[in-house]
N, C-alpha and C positions, 0 to 999 in steps of 0.2 A: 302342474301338468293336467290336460285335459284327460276327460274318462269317457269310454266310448259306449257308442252304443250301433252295431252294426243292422244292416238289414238287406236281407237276401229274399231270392225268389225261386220259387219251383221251376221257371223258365222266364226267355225274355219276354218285357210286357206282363208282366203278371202284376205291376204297379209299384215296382220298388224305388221309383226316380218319384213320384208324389209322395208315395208315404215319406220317403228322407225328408220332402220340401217341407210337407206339411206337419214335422216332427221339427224340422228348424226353426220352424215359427212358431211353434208352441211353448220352446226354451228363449226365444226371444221376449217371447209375449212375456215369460215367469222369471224375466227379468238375468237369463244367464247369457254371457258370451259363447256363442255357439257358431261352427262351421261344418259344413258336409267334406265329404273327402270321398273318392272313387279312385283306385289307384291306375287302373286302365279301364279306358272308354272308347268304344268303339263307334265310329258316328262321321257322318258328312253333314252334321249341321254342329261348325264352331263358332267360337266368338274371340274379337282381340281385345283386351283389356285394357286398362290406360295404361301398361309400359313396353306394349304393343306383342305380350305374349300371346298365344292360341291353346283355348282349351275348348271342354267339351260345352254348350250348353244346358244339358241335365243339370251341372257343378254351377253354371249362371245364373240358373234357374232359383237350385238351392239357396244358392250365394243370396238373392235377393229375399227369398224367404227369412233368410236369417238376420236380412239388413246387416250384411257385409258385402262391400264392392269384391265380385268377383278376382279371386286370387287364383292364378295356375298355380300353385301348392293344391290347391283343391282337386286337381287332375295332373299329376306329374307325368302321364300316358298317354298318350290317344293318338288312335289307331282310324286312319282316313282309306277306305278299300279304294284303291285305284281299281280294279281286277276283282275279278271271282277266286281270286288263288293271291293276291298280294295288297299293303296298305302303306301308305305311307304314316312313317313314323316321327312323331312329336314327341318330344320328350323337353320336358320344366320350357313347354312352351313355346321352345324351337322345334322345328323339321330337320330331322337326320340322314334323311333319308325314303327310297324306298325298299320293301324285303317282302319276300314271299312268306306264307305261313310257316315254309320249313326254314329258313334265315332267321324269321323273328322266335322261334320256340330254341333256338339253336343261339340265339344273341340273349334272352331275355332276362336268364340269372344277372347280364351285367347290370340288369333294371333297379335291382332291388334295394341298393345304394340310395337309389336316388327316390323308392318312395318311404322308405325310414327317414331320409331327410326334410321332403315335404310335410310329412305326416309329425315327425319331433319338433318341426317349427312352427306347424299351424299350433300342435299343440300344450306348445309354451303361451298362448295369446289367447287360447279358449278355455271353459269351461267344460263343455260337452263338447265333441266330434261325431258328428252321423255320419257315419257311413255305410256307402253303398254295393253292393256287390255287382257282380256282371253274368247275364244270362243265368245257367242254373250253376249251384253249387255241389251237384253228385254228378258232373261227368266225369266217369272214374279213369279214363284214360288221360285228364289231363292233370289230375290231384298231383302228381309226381314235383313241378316245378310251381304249382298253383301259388299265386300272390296278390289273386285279386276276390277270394270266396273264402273258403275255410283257413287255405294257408296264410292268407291276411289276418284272418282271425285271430289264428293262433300267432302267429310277428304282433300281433299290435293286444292280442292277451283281451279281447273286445269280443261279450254276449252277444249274440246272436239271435233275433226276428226271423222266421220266414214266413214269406209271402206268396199268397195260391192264388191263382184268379179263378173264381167260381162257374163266373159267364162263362168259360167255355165248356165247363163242364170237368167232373172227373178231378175236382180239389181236392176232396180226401183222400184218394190213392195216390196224388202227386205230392204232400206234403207227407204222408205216412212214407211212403217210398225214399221219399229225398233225405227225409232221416235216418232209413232203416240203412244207406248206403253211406253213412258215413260209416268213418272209423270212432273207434271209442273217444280216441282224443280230441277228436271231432266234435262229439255227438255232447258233449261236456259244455259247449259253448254252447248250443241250443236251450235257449230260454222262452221261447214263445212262439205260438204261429200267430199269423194275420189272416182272417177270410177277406179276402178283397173282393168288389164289385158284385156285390150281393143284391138280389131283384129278389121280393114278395115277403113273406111274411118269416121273419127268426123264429118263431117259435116250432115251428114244422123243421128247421134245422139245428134246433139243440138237443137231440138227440143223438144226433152227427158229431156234433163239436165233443160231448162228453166221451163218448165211444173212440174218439181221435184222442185226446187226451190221456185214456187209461193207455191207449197203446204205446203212445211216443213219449209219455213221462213230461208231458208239458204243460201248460194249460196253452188254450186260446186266449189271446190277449186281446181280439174281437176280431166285431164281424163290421167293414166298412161298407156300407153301399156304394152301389153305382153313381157316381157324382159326377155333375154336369160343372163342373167347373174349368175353367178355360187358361188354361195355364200350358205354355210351350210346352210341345211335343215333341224331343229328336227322333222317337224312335222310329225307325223305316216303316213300322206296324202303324205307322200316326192314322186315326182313322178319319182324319182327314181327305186324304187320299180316295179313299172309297163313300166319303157320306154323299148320299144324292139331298139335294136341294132345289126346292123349289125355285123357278127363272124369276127374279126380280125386274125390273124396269133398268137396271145395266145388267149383264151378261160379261163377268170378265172371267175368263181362260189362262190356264197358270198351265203349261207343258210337263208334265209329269215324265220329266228325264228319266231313265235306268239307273244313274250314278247323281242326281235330282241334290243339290247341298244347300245346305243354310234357307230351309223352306217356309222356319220363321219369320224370312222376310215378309210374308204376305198374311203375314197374323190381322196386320193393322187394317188390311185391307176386310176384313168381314164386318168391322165397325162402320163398314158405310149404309147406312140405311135401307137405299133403294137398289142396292146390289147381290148379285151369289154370286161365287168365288166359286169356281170348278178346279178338279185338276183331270187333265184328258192323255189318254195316251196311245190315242188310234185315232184315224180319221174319221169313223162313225159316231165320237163320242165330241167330235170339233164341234158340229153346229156351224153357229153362223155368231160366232160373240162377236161385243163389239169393240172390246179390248182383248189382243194376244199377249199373253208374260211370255219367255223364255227365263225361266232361273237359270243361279248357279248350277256346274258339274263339276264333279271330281274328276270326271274324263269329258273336256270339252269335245275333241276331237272323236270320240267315241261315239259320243250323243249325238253329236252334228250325223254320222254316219245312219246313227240308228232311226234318228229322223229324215234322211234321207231312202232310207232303205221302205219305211212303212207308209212313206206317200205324206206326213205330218209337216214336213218343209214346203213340199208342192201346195199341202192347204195355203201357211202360212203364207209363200209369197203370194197368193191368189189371194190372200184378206189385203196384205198391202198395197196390191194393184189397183185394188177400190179404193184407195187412199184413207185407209182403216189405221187403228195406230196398232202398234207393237213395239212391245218395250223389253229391250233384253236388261237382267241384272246379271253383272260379273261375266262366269260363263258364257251365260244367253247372249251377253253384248258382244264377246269374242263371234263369235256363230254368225251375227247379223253382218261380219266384214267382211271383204272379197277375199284375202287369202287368209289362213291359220297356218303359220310355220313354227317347223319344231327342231330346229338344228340342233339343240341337245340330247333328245331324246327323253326330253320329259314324258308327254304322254305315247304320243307313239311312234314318234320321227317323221323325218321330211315334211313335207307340204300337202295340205289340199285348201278344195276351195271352198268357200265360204259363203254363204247364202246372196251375198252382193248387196244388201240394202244399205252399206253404209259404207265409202267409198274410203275404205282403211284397211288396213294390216294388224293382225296380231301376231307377234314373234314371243314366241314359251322360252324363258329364261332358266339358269337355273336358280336363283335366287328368289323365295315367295317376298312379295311386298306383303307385310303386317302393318295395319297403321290404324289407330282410329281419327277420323276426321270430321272436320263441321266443314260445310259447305254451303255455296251460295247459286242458284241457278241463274246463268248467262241471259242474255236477250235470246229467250225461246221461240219457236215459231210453230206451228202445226195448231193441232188440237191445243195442247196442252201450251200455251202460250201464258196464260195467269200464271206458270210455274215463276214466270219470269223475276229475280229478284228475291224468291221465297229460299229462308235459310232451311237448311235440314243438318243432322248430326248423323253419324256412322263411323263404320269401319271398311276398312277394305280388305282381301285377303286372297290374292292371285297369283299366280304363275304366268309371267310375261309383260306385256306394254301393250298396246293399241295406237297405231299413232297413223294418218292420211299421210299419204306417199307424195301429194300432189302441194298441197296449203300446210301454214303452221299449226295443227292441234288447238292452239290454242284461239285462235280465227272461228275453229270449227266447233268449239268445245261446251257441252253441254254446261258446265257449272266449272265451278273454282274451287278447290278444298286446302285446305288448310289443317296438315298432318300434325301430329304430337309434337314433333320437334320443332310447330312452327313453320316448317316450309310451306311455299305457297306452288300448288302446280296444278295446269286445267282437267279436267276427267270428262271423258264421257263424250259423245257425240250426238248430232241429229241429221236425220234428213226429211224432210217434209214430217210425216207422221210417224216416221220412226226413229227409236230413243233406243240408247245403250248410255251405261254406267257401273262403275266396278266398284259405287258405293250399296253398302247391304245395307238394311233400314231407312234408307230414302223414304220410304211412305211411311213411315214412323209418326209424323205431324199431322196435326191434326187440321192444319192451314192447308197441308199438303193434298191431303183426303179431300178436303171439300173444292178443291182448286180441279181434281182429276175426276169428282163426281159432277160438276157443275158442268164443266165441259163434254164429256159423253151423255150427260142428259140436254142437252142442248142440241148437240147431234142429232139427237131423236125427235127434236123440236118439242121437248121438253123442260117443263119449269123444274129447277133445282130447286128444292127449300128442305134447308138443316133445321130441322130439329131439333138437335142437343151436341152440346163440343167434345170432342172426346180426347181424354186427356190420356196417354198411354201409361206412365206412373204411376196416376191414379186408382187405373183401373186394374194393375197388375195387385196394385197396394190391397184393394180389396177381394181379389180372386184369392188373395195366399190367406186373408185374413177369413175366407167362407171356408177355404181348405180345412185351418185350424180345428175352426168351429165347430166342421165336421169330424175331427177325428179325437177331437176330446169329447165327445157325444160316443164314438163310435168303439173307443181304445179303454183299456185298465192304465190310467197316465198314472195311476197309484204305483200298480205295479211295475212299469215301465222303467219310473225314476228310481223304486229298490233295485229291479236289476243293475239300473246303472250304479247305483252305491255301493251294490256287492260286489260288481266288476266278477272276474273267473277268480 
């Protein structure tokens, strides 16, 4: 049986989903079979695996740090907020449903089954288990039925890291405090703190660390810098979102939804040389790009509204009317159809209408398609016309069809994929310069990248020329391996690995 080694956080974003990754591949690198585990995750950017489960990304993430193909054991939970008050529930990788905060705290003991079982079977097959904790571990009003922080801890008998983020200030009161509220039985499994994302000089902060130390009975197990390291971001906090960036020679615009999911699609998109990658989410912040995204939502119907209501649709179809392209993924593609119906009552019921650029219907099911696919793109036309012919690989993960009320889909249809089980069926649509598809990782390739960079530099009456290929494997291969580097420079791995030997 494997022996765990957990890690917690004074709050969310304090970097407890890197440190796991980068504590994965450090046991990988030392030659042990290791996996991360997170028993519930809460998140609108997931992934399907090849037996077409849903988990969180964070768990994908780790997964490949540890060079293990992503297993939903690694997430038996995960929690998709439909609502400011409710999420829909996955559970070993199905959707159960949806439930409000008070349904799901009111359901959740039935949970606990079922993450002793992922958790007993991943760790029949590994060495070490990382695991991660969720948000902070001293909200003391939810300690009562807890099974994702301390109450984990104590079910799976697993020492205990926490982790402070510095940058914001105010680490030493938030990791002294976070201890000082646990219980004793609690406070037992506390083995170390983490300084995270540390800027200037240590030595002006060890007198801090020793001072924290005599109080909490721990040592610091160190102090990590701020690291530029580029490794997927679920968290809503992705600073993504907010970094400003200089205008490159293309301008592409990513619509920064309210309910905005799977935004690591557009990771691959920053590898483009002569590009910035925005995400916007008011009309003064549109500009004039020369490509629109539309991403996935967890409430398509909601977003379509909210872009409706703030004048960001009225931009949108003004860039299409210049015969601009715009490209919806998943959601986004729902959006760009003349109606969105919802006879079940998935997202919100009945009917509205849909932005008109793509002369199709979307009907919300109750049944999500899960699938991962490879796919081939059709005889394309517009801009993006070199797409024509070019393979790509992905997953899909929606609620509903899409299908022209008028021609066969498949007449009309962007590309052709090919699901796990083998079936063959068309996805995706176009009309002049505008593109929908309910595959996620489509710009994933790097054929792909330079197909869509060539062509909006052209537009501009501009000469394209690549540089260098980019390989996405690759370059993940060595993002987790700079990670490492950094935190066995940064960590007591000495101490690290006795804790795990001692176990509680």
């Amino acid at each position: 049986m494997a022996k765990p080694i957990m890690i917690q956080g004074t709050m969310s974003n304090a970097g407890k989903s890197l440190i796991t990754a980068g504590l994965c591949r450090i046991f990988a690198q030392d030659g042990y079979r290791v996996a991360p585990f997170k028993s519930q995750n809460m998140a609108l950017n997931s992934y399907i695996t090849a037996d077409g489960s849903e988990m969180g990304r964070a768990q994908v993430v780790q997964a490949e740090a540890a060079r293990k193909a992503p297993d939903v054991r690694m997430n038996p939970i995960l929690l998709k907020p439909t609502s400011e008050k409710g999420s829909q529930v996955v559970l070993d990788g199905q959707p159960i449903g949806n439930m409000t905060a008070t349904e799901y705290y009111a359901y959740k003991q039935n949970l606990v089954p079922h993450i002793k079982r992922a958790y007993e079977s991943l760790s029949e097959e590994n060495d070490i288990i990382v695991i991660e904790g969720a948000g902070s571990p001293a909200e003391i009003n939810l300690k009562r039925d807890d099974f994702v922080n301390m109450g984990l801890a104590k079910m799976l008998k697993a020492p205990v890291l926490i982790t402070g983020d510095i940058d914001r200030g105010g680490v030493f009161a938030s990791l002294y405090r976070t201890v000082m509220l646990f219980d004793e039985d609690e406070r037992i499994h506390v083995k170390g703190t983490i300084i995270n994302k540390f800027r200037g000089d240590i030595e002006i902060l060890k007198p801090g660390l020793d001072m924290l130390s005599n109080l909490i009975h721990v040592p610091v197990v160190g102090v990590v810098p701020y690291l530029q390291i580029d490794i997927d971001d679920e968290d809503s906090l992705s600073e993504k979102f907010s970094k400003q960036e200089r205008l490159g020679l293309i301008d592409i615009a990513i619509i920064k939804l309210p309910r905005i999911s799977n935004f690591t699609d557009f990771n691959a998109l920053e590898h483009i040389e002569c590009a910035s990658i925005r995400y916007v989410s008011g009309i003064s912040e549109l500009g004039t790009p020369d490509l629109i995204i539309i991403p996935g939502s967890k409430n398509t119907m909601g977003d379509l509204k909210w872009m409706r209501e703030n004048g960001l649709e009225a931009c949108i179809l003004k860039h299409a009317a210049k015969n601009k392209p715009v490209f919806g993924i998943c959601g986004g593609y729902q959006m760009l159809c003349e109606t969105l119906k919802d006879p079940y009552g998935v997202e919100h019921g009945g009917e509205i209408k849909g932005m008109g650029l793509l002369k199709s219907s979307t009907v919300f099911e109750k049944e999500k398609t899960r699938t991962r696919v490879t796919g081939v793109f059709g005889k394309v036309g517009g801009i993006f016309k070199g797409l024509s012919g070019k393979t790509f690989e992905g997953y899909e993960i929606h609620m509903g069809y899409t299908a022209s009320e008028e021609e066969n889909l498949r007449d009309l249809s962007l590309s052709n994929l090919t699901d796990i089980n083998g079936n063959e069926k068309p996805d995706g649509m176009q009309n002049g310069n505008i593109y929908g598809t309910y595959v996620h990782g489509v710009f994933d390739s790097d054929e792909i990248l330079s197909e869509i960079s060539a062509a909006l530099m052209m537009e501009k009456g501009l000469e394209y020329e690549k540089h260098t290929s980019f390989n996405l494997k690759e370059y993940k291969e060595k993002q987790y391996d700079l990670l490492a580097d950094a935190l066995r420079e940064s960590l007591d791995m000495k101490y690290i690995y006795k804790v795990i030997e001692e176990g509680i």
